[in-house]
GUDORO-545295 format. One line per field, with one value per residue (C-alpha): x, y negated, z negated. Coordinates in nm, 3 decimals. Each point is the difference from the previous one (the first is absolute). Last residue first. Layout:
N
east <- [X ...]
north <- [Y ...]
up <- [Z ...]
// end
This chain:
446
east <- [4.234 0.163 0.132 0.184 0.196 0.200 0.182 0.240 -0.108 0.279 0.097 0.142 0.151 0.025 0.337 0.138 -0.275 0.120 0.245 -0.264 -0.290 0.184 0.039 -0.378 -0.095 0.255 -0.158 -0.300 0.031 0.042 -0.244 -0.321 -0.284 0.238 0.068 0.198 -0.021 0.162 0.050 -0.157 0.072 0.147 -0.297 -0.010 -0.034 0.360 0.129 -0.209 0.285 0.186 -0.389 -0.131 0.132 -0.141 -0.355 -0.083 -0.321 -0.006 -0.175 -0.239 -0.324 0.238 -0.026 -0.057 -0.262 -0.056 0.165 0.313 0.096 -0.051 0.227 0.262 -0.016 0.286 -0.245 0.196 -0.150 0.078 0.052 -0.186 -0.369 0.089 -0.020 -0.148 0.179 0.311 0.048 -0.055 0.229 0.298 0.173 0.386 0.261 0.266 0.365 0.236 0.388 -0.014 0.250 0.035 0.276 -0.285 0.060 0.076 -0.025 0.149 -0.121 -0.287 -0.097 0.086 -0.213 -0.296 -0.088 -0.349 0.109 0.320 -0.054 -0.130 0.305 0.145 -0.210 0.129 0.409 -0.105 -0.239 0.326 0.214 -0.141 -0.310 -0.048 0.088 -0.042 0.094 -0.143 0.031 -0.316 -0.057 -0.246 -0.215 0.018 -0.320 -0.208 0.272 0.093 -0.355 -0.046 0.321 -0.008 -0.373 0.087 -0.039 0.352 0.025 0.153 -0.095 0.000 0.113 0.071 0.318 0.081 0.152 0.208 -0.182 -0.093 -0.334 -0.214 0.199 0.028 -0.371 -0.092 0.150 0.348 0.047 0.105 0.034 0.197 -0.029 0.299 0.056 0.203 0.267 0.086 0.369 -0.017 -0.265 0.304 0.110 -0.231 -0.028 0.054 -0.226 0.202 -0.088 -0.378 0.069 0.150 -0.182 -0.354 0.174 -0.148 -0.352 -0.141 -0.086 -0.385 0.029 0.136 -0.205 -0.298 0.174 0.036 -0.347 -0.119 0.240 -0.221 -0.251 -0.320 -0.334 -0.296 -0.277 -0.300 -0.185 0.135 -0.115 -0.362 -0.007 0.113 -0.183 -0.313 0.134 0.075 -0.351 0.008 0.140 0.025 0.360 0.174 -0.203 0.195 -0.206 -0.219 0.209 0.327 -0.135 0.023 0.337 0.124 0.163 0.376 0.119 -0.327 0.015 -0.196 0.059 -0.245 0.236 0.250 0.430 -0.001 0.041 -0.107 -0.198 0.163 0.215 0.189 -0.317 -0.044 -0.374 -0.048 -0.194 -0.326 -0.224 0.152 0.160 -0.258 -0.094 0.364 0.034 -0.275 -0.188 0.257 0.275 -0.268 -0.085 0.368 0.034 -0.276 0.142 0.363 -0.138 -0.215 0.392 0.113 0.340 0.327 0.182 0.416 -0.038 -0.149 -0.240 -0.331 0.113 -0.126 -0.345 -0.189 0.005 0.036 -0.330 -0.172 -0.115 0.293 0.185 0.022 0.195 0.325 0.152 -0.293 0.239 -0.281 -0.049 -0.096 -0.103 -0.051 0.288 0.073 0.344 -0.119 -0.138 0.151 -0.163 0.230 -0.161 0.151 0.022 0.093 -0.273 0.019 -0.232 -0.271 0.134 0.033 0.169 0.027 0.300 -0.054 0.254 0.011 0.163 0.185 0.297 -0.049 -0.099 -0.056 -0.368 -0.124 -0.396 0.062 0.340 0.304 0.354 0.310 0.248 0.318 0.023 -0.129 -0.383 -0.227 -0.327 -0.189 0.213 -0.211 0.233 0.218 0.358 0.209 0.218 0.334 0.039 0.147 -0.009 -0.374 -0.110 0.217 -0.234 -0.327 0.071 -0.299 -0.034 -0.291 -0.317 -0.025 0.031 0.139 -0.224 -0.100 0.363 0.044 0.387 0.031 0.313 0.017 0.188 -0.166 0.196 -0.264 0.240 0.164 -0.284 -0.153 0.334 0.014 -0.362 0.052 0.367 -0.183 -0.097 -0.171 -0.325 -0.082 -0.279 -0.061 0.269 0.064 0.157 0.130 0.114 -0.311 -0.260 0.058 -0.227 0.179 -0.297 0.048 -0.217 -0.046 -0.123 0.266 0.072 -0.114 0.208 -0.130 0.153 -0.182 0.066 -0.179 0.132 -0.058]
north <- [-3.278 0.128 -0.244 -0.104 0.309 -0.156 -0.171 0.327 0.331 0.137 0.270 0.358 0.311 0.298 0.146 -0.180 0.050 -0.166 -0.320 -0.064 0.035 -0.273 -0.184 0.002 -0.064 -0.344 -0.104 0.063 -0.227 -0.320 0.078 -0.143 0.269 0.314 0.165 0.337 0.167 0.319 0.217 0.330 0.404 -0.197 0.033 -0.232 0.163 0.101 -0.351 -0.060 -0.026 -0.314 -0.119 -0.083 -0.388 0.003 0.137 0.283 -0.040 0.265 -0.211 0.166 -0.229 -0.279 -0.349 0.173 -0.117 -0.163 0.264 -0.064 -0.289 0.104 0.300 -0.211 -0.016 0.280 0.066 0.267 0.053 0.352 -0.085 0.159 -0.076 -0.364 0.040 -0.368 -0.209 0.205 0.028 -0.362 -0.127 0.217 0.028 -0.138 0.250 -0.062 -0.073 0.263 -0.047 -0.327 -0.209 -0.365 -0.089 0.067 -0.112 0.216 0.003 0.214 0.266 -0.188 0.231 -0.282 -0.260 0.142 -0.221 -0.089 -0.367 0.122 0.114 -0.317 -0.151 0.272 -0.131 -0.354 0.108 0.250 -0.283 -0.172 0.285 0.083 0.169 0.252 0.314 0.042 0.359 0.227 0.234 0.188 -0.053 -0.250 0.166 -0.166 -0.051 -0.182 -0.195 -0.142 -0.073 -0.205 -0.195 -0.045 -0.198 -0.198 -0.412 -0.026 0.257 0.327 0.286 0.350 0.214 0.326 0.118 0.382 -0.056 -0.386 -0.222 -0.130 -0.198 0.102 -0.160 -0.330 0.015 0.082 -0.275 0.093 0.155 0.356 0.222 0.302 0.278 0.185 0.338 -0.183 -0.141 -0.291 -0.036 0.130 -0.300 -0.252 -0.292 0.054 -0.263 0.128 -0.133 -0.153 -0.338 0.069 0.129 -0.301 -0.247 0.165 -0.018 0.288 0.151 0.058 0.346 -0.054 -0.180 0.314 0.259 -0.223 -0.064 0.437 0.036 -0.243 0.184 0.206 -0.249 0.060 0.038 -0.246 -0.010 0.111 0.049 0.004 -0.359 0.054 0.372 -0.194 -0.298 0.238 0.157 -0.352 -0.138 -0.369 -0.035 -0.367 -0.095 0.275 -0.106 -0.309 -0.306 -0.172 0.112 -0.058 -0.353 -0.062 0.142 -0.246 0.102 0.036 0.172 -0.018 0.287 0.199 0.342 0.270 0.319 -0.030 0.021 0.056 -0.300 -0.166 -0.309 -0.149 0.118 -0.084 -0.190 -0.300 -0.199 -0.301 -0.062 -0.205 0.294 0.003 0.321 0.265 0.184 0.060 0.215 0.148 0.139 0.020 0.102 0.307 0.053 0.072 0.234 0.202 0.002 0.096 0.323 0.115 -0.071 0.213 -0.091 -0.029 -0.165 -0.095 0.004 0.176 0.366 -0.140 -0.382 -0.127 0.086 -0.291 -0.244 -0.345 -0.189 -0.211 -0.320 -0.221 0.258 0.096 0.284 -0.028 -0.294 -0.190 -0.370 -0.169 -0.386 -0.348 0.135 -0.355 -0.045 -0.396 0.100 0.270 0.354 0.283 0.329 0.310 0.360 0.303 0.363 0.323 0.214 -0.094 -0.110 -0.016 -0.148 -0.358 -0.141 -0.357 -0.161 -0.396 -0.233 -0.328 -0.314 -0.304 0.149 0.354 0.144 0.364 0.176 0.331 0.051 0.320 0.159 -0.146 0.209 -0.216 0.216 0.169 0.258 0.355 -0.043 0.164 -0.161 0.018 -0.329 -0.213 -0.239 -0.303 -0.054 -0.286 -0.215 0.029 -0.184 0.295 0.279 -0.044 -0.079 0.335 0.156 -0.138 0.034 0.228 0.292 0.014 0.212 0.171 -0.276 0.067 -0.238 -0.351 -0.114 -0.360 -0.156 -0.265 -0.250 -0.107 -0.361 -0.313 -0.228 0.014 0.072 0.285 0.138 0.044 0.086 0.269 0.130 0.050 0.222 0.253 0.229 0.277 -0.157 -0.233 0.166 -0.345 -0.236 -0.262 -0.311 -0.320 -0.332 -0.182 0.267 0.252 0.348 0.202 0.216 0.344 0.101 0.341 0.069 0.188 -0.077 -0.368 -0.061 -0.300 -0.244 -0.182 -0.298 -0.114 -0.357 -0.169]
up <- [-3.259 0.303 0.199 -0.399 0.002 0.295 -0.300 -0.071 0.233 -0.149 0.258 -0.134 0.246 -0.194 -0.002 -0.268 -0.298 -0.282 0.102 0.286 -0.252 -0.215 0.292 0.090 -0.387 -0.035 0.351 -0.108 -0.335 0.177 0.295 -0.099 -0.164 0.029 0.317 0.066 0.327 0.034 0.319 0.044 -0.189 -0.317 -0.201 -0.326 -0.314 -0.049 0.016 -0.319 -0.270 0.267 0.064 -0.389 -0.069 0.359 -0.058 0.209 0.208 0.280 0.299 0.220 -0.098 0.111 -0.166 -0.317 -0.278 -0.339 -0.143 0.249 -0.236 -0.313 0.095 0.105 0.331 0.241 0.210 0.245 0.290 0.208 0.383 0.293 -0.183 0.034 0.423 0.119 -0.253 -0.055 0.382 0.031 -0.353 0.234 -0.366 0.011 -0.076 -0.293 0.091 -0.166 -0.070 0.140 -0.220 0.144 -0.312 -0.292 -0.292 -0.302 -0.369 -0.229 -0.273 -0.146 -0.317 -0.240 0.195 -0.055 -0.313 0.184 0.057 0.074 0.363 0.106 -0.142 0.253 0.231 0.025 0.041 0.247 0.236 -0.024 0.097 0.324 0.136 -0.298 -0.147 -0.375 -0.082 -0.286 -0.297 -0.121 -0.388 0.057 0.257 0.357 0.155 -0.285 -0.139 0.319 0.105 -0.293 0.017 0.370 -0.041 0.301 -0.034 0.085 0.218 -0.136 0.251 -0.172 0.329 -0.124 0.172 0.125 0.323 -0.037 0.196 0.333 0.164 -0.247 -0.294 0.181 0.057 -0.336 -0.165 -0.136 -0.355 0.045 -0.292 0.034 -0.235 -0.151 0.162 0.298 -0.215 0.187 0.079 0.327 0.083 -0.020 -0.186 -0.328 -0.247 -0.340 -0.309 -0.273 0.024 -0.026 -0.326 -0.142 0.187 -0.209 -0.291 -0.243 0.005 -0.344 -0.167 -0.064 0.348 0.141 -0.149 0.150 0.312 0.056 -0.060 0.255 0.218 0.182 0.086 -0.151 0.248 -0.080 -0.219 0.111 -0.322 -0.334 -0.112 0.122 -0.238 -0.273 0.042 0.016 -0.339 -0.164 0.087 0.012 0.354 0.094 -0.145 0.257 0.320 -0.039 0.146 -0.295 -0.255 0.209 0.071 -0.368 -0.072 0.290 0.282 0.174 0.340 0.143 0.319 -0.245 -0.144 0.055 -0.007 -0.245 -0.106 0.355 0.092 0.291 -0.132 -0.272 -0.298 -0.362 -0.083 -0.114 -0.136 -0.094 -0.340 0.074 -0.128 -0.323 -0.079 -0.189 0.302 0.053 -0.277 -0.169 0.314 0.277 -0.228 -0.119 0.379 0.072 -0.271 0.129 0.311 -0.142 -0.237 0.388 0.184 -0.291 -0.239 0.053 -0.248 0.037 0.361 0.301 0.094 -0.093 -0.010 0.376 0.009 -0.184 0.281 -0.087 -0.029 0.283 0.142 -0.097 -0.213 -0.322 -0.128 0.199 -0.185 -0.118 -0.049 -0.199 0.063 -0.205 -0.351 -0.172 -0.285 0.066 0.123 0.261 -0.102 0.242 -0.020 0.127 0.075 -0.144 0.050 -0.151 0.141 0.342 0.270 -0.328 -0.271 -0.082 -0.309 0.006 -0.084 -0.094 0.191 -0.174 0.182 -0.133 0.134 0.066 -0.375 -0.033 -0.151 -0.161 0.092 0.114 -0.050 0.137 -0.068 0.112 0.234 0.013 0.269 -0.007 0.006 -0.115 0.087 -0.353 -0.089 0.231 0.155 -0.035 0.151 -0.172 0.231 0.017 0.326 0.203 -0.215 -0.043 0.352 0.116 -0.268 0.139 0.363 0.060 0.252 0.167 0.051 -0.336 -0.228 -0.358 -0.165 -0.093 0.038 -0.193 0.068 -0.235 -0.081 0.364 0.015 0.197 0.191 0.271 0.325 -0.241 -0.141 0.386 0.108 -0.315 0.096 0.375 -0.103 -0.190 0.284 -0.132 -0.082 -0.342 -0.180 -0.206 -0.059 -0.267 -0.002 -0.216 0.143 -0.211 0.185 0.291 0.053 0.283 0.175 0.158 0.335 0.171 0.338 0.055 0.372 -0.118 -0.277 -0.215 -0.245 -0.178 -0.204 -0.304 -0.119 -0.346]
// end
């Protein structure tokens, strides 16, 4: 028996191929399919289960392109309504992998229609549960995200108290030895409280996981609810997706237009700029949001927080093969259908941001307005200027008219990454106010 995970960083998400006796099965496998079929491939092993817990919000999954590829079976919670052919699992119901048993479990709580995944070896001990988005190492998955999404929508107060009844007479029950997978680490938004421990057992989670020490249902109610963290805008949009099923990820990407020249760019769509910050400060295209995409960036998040889903867009980068790697990028959140072109840039200058005198600012802050742009659990624990306006970015483009345009901007965050999307997005916004991103420099004034 082999477990092996695979992990995407930006996302912070993991999936997990399960191999016994030359036979596989996946769990939550990401958008990119081709990983799994070289790992299948390189251990002569053949997929004949593909195990979704449920219709993720944050990614798109490569379940059905999986399917059609190896003709493996697709399992799920039948209360997910879905409209591609699949294998219902109810609680308790179990599939063979080899000499393997993997038990459904029904856990509800992130979502109403979903399941966790216990795999019993060949001697029928419970050896590790695949938890999906409902248990994580130090946390629970937020109960917020199904109130406007999917086949049942219910409360985010009807999804807490779900939650604590899969805590309670669920995974309480599972031997404490049994390992522990979730579908996220530390980063996601899928929680708040997640650990940088990318697996666990179910006995350290009862003596670490905040979730399996509240005995009261209404105070883990009210606990569970608290501070949880802004939604993406397309969160929504992956869910309908991955009820739907994404197609062939080379197929799609194939078909996207690369743009020769900037008078072919439709100037109402947005442009998305995906250079580090210094490149993109230095010269771009008037009108850009700079969303850098380094490797260890979160470009998926921020993309699908800045640029609604139904809002067509251009890719402009440094050359073609940083293109080519962020339109995969792209396709991770199923945004790749309203990709227009792509562009790189030829030594374009059509505006070349100004740099902040950092002595003037320090020694005259009441000349510029501040703009904090923290999530709000961040700036609740306190601004770095008493002056600031504190606008969270996922919030700034329908804010714009908040922030007094009489003196030059200064936007900061709490390390530079998402300033510089904020200050171009105020550039793109509000033209005739000058703008600085005061980027890592925040840090002289923490």
């Amino acid at each position: 028996m082999e477990i092996k995970r695979f992990y995407d960083k930006p996302l912070a998400q993991a999936s997990y191929l399960i191999i016994d006796n030359n036979e596989a099965a996946v769990v939550d496998p990401a958008r990119d399919p081709q990983p799994y079929l070289d790992y299948l491939r390189k251990k002569d092993a053949k997929l004949t289960a593909i195990f979704e817990t449920h219709p993720h919000a944050d990614f798109v999954s490569s379940h059905l392109e999986l399917k059609e590829k190896t003709g493996a079976r697709i399992y799920i919670n039948p209360d997910v309504g879905v409209d591609y052919k699949f294998e219902p699992l109810r609680h308790n119901e179990e599939v063979l992998i080899g000499d393997l048993v993997i038990r459904a479990l029904f856990t509800p709580g992130h979502s109403p229609d979903h399941n966790s995944y216990l795999l019993i070896d060949n001697k029928g001990k419970e050896h590790a549960v695949f938890t999906g988005d409902s248990l994580f190492i130090g946390d629970v998955g937020r109960p917020d995200l199904r109130e406007g999404a999917g086949n049942i929508q219910l409360s985010r107060k009807e999804l807490a108290g779900l939650m604590y009844d899969t805590i309670n007479n669920v995974f309480k029950n599972l031997n404490d030895d049994v390992i522990v997978y979730p579908a996220h680490g530390a980063g996601s938004l899928c929680g708040k409280n997640m650990s940088d421990e990318l697996d666990s057992t179910i006995g350290k989670q009862k003596q670490t996981n905040w979730a399996f020490k509240v005995e009261d249902k209404d105070k883990f109610i009210e606990a569970f609810l608290e501070g949880q963290p802004f939604i993406p805008m397309y969160f929504p949009f992956d869910v309908d997706m991955n009820r739907s099923g994404a197609g062939s990820i080379e197929e799609t990407l194939s078909k996207i237009p690369v743009v020769k020249n900037t008078s072919e760019i439709n100037k109402d769509a947005v442009l998305v700029d995906v250079r580090d910050e210094d490149s993109f400060k230095e010269g771009h295209l008037k009108g850009a949001i700079n969303i850098q995409a380094g490797e260890e960036d979160k470009f998926e998040t921020w993309l699908g927080s800045i640029v609604n889903p139904k809002s067509p867009f251009y890719l402009i980068g440094a050359n073609s093969d940083q293109i080519e790697k962020t339109k995969k990028r792209v396709s991770k959140i199923g945004y790749e259908g309203r990709l227009l072109g792509t562009y790189s840039v030829n030594g374009e200058k059509d505006v070349s941001d100004k740099q902040l005198d950092l002595d003037d600012f320090k020694n005259n802050t009441d000349n510029y307005t501040i703009v904090d742009i923290r999530n709000n659990s961040e700036t609740e624990e306190g601004l770095f200027f008493n002056n600031a306006i504190a606008i969270p970015l996922p919030e700034l483009k329908d804010r714009v008219n908040e922030i007094p345009t009489d003196k030059p901007i200064v936007v900061h965050c709490a390390g530079g990454y998402r300033s510089a999307i904020g200050s171009s997005l105020l550039q793109k916004e509000i033209p005739e106010t000058t703008v600085y991103d005061l980027s890592d420099d925040v840090e002289k004034f923490k």
